[in-house]
C-alpha positions as CSV (number, residue, x, y, z in Angstrom):
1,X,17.7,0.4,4.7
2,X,16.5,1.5,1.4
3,X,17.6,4.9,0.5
4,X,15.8,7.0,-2.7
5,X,17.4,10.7,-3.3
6,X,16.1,13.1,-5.7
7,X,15.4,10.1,-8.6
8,X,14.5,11.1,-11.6
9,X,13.8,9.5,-14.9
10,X,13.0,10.8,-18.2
11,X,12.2,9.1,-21.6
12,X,12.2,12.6,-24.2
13,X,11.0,15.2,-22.3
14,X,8.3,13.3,-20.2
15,X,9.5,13.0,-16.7
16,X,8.0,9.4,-15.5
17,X,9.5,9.8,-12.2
18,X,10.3,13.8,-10.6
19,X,12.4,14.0,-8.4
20,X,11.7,11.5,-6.0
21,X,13.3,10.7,-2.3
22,X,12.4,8.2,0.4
23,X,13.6,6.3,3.0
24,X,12.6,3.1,4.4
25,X,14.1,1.8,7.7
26,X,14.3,-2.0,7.9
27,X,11.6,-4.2,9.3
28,X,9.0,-3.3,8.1
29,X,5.8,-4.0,5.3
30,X,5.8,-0.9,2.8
31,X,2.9,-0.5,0.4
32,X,4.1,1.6,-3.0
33,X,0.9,2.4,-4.5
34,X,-0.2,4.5,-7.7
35,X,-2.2,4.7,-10.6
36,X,-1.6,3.9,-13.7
37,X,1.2,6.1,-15.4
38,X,2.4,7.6,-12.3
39,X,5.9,6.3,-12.2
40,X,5.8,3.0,-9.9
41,X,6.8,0.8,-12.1
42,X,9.5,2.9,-13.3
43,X,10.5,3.1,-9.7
44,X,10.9,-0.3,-8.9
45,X,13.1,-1.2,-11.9
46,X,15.2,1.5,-10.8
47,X,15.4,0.3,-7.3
48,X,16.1,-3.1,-8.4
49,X,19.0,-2.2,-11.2
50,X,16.5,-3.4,-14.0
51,X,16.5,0.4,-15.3
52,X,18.9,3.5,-15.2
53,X,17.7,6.9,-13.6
54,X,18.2,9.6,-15.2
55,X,19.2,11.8,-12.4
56,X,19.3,10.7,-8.6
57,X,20.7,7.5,-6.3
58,X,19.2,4.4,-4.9
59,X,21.3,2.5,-1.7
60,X,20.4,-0.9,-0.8
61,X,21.7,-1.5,2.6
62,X,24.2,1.4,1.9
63,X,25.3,-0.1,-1.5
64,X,24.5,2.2,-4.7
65,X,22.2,0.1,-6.9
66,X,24.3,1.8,-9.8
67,X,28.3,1.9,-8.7
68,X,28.1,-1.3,-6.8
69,X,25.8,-3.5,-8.2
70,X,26.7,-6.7,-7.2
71,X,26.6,-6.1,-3.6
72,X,23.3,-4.2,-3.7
73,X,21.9,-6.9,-5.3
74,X,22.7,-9.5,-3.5
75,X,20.4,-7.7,-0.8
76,X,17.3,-8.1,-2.9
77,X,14.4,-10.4,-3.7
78,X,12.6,-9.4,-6.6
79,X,9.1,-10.8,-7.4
80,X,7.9,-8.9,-10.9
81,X,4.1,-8.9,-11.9
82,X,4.8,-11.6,-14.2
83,X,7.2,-14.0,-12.7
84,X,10.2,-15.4,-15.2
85,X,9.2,-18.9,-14.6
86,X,10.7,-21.7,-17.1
87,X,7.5,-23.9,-18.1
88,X,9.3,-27.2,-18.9
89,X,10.9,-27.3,-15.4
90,X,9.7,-28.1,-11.6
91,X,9.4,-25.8,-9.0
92,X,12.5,-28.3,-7.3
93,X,14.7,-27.8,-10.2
94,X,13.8,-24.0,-11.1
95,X,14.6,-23.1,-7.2
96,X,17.8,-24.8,-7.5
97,X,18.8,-22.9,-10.6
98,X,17.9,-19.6,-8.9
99,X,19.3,-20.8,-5.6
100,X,23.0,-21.8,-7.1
101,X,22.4,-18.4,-9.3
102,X,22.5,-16.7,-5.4
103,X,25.3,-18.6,-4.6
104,X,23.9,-21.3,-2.7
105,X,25.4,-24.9,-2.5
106,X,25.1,-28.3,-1.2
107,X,23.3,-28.6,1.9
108,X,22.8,-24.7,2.7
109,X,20.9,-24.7,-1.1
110,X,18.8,-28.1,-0.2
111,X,17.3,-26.3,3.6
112,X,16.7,-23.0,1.6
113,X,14.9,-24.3,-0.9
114,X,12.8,-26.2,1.5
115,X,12.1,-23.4,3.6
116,X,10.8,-21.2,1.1
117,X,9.0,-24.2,-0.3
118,X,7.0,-24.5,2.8
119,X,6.5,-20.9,3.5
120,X,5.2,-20.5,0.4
121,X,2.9,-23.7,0.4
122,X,4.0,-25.2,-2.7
123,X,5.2,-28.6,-0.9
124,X,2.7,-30.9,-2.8
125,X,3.6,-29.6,-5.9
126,X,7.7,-29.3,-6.0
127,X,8.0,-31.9,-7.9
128,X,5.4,-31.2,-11.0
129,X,6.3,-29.5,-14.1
130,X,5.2,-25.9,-13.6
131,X,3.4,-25.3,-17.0
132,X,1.2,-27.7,-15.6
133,X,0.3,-25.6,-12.7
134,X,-2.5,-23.4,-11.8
135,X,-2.0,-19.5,-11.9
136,X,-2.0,-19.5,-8.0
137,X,0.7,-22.1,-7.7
138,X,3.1,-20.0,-10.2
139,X,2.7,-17.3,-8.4
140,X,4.0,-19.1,-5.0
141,X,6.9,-20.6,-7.3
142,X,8.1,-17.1,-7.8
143,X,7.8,-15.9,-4.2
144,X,9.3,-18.8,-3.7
145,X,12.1,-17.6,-5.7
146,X,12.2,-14.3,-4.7
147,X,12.8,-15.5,-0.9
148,X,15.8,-17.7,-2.0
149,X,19.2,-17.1,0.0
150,X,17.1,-14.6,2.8
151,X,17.4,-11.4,1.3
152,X,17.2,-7.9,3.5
153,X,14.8,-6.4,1.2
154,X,11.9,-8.1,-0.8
155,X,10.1,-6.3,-3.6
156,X,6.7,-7.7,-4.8
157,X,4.8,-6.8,-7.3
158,X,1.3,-7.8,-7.2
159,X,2.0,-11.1,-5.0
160,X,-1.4,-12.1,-4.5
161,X,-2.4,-11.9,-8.5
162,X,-4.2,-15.3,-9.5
163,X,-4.6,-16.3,-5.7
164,X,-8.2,-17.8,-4.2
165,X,-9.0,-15.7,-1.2
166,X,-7.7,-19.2,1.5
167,X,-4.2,-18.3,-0.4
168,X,-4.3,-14.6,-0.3
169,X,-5.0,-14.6,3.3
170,X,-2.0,-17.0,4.0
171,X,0.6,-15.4,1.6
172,X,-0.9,-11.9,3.7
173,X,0.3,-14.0,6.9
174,X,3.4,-14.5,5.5
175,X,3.7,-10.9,4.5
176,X,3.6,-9.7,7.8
177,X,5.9,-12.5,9.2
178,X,8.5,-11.4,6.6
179,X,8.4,-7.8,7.9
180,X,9.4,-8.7,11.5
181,X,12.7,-9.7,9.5
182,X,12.9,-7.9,6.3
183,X,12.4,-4.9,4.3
184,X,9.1,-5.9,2.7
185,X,7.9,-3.3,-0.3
186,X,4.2,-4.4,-1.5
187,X,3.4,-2.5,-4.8
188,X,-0.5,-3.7,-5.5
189,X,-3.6,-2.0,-7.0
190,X,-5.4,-4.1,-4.1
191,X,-6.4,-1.4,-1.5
192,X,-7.8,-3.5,0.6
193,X,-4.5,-5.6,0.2
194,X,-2.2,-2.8,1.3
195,X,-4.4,-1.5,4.3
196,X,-4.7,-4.9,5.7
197,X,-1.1,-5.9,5.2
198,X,1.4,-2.7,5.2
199,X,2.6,-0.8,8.3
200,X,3.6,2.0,6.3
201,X,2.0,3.3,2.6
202,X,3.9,5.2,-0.2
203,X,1.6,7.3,-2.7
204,X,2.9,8.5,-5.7
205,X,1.2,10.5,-8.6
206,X,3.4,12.0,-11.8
207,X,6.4,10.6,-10.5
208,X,6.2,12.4,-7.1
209,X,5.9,11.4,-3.8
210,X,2.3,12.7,-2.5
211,X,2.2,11.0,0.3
212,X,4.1,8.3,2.7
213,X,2.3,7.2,6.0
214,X,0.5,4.8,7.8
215,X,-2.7,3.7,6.6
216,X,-4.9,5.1,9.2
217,X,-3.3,8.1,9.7
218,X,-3.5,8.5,5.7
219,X,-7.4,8.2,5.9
220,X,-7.2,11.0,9.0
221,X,-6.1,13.3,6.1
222,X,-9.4,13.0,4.6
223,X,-11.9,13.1,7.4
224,X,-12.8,16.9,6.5
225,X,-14.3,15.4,3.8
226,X,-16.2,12.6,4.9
227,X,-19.9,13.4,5.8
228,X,-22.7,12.9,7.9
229,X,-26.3,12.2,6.5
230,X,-29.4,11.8,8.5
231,X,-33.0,12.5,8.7
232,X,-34.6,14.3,11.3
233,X,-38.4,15.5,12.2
234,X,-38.1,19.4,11.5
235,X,-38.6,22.1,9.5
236,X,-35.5,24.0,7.2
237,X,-35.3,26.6,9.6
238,X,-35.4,24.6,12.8
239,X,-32.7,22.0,11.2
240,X,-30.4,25.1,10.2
241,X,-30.5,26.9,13.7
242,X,-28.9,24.1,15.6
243,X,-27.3,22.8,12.8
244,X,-26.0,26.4,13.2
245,X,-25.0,25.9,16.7
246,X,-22.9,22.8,16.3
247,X,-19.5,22.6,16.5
248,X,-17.6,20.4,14.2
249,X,-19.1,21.3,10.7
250,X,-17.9,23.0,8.1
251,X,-21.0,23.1,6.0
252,X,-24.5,21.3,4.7
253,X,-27.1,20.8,2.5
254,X,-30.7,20.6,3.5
255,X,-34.0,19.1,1.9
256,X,-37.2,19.6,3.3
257,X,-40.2,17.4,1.9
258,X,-43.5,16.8,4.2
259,X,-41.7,18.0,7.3
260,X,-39.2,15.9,7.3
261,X,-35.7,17.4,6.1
262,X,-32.5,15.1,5.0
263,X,-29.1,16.3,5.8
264,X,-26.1,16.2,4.4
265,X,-24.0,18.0,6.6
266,X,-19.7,18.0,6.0
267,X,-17.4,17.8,8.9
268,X,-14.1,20.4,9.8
269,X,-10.9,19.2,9.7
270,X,-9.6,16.8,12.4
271,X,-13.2,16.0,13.6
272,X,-14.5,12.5,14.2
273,X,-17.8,11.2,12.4
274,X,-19.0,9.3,15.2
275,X,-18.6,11.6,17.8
276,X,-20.2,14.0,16.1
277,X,-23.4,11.9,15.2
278,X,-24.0,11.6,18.5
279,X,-23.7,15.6,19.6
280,X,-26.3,16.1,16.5
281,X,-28.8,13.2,17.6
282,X,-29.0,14.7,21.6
283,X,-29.0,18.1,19.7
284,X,-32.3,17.4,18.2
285,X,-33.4,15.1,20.6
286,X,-32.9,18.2,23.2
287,X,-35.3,19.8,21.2
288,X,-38.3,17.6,20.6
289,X,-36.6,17.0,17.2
290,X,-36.9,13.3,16.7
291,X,-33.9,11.7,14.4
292,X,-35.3,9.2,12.3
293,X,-32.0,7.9,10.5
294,X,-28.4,8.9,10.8
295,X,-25.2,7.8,9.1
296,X,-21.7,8.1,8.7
297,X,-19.0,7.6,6.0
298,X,-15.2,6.6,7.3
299,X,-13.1,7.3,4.6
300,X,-11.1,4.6,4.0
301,X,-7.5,3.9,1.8
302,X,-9.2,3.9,-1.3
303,X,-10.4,7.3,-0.8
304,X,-7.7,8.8,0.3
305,X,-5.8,7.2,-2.9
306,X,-8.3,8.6,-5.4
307,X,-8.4,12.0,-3.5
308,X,-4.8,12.2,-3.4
309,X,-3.7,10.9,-6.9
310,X,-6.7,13.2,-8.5
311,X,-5.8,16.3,-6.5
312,X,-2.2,16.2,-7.0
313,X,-1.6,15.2,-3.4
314,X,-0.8,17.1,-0.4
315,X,2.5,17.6,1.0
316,X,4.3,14.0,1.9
317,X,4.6,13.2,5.3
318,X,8.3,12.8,6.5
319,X,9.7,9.0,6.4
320,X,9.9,6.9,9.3
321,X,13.1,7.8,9.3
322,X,12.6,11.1,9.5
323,X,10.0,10.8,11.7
324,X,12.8,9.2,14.6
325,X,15.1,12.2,13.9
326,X,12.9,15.0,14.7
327,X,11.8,13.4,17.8
């Protein structure tokens, strides 16, 4: 288990990361996720012993990344954004210098390296100088290298960077096959990456936590906001009196042009867009109002990133861990 309580990080009087606590039970895929200058990366080389906080602890598996180094770790595979990859050696030879670096020997360091060498899909290439390589391939050399003597908790940082789309989708695979056995922490600026991949999603804006959930549950958060639009047969008045009479909205906007009028009408909180188009189309149906178009926006990760990052976020949700206690 990774534990993060009340870290803090300052450089002069700028606090990169506020105050900051987590946990995150083993086992899983965890997306960390934030914008530019919100304190991830400043998180992350705190969590791996790359950086001093300020104020606050990190355990890795119960070891303090600070007092007991060493052990802690020993616990962790670190893939950085920009993998420290040596140019003038092959992927063979680099994974045995990290592998001995671990520990490993003899046999034990020969079956690792070829297990993380065909995880990774880097077999046809182990024995080629890596400055040679393409930017995909590098980037499989240091997961490679990050997966090296099976460590509890794996931390990537933008895995998939440089990969074609057949790559991302197996590195994705292997992702999620990590997580059945590993703490697996995904930082990417892919959306699309982290919703497809992660089980559970940390948000973080000015170096606070705004929000920590799964993705869908994440995008229930902003479903007040997500609207219906259609076009229906009526007049504004007609429109507005059942429009009046539905439940489930908390506003719209109408525009009337050659009896026609388009809708934009803005759902309440905890309501479902789908369900709702329908109530609206037998509405106006009911009433010899014929709907000529009707659609619906799902908000998706993205939105709920943007919306939370610009607003300031919302209160975080509780941890998984947490989560278990309470119930």
């Amino acid at each position: 288990m990774i534990q993060v309580s009340h870290l803090t990080k300052y450089y002069g009087d700028f606090p990169a990361v506020n105050d900051l606590s987590f946990q995150l039970p083993d086992g899983h895929v965890y997306g960390f996720l934030g914008p530019n200058g919100a304190g991830k990366s400043t998180t992350m080389n705190i969590m791996t012993g790359c950086l001093s906080p300020t104020e606050g602890t990190v355990k890795i598996g119960g070891f303090d990344i600070l007092e007991q180094p060493q052990q802690a770790k020993k616990l962790i595979g670190y893939l950085p954004e920009q993998p420290p990859l040596y140019p003038n050696e092959t992927p063979q030879e680099y994974l045995t210098f990290v592998g001995e670096a671990k520990g490993l020997r003899g046999q034990a360091l020969r079956d690792d390296i070829d297990r993380v060498v065909s995880g990774t899909g880097i077999e046809q290439v182990r024995h080629r100088l890596i400055g040679t390589l393409s930017k995909g391939y590098r980037q499989r050399v240091g997961i490679a290298q990050a997966l090296l003597g099976s460590p509890q908790v794996i931390i990537l940082d933008e895995p998939t960077v440089g990969l074609d789309p057949i790559q991302i989708i197996e590195i994705r695979d292997f992702i999620q096959e990590l997580g059945k056995t590993h703490t697996v922490i995904l930082s990417s600026h892919i959306l699309s990456e982290v919703q497809a991949v992660c089980e559970q999603v940390l948000i973080i804006s000015k170096g606070k936590l705004v929000a920590f959930d799964a993705p869908e549950n994440l995008e229930k958060l902003l479903l007040s906001s997500s609207g219906v639009t259609f076009q229906v047969e009526a007049d504004k008045a007609e429109a507005e009196a059942l429009l009046a009479q539905t439940e489930g909205l908390s506003g719209w906007e109408i525009q009337e042009n050659g009896g026609v009028c388009a809708v934009t009408a803005r759902l309440s909180e905890g309501q479902d867009a789908k369900a709702l188009c329908g109530r609206l189309t037998l509405a106006f149906a009911a009433k010899g109002l014929p709907v000529i178009e009707m659609r619906t926006k799902k908000a998706n990760l993205e939105d709920v990133f943007l919306e939370l990052t610009e607003s300031g976020g919302t209160e975080a949700a509780p941890s998984a861990e947490t989560k278990e206690e309470e119930a």
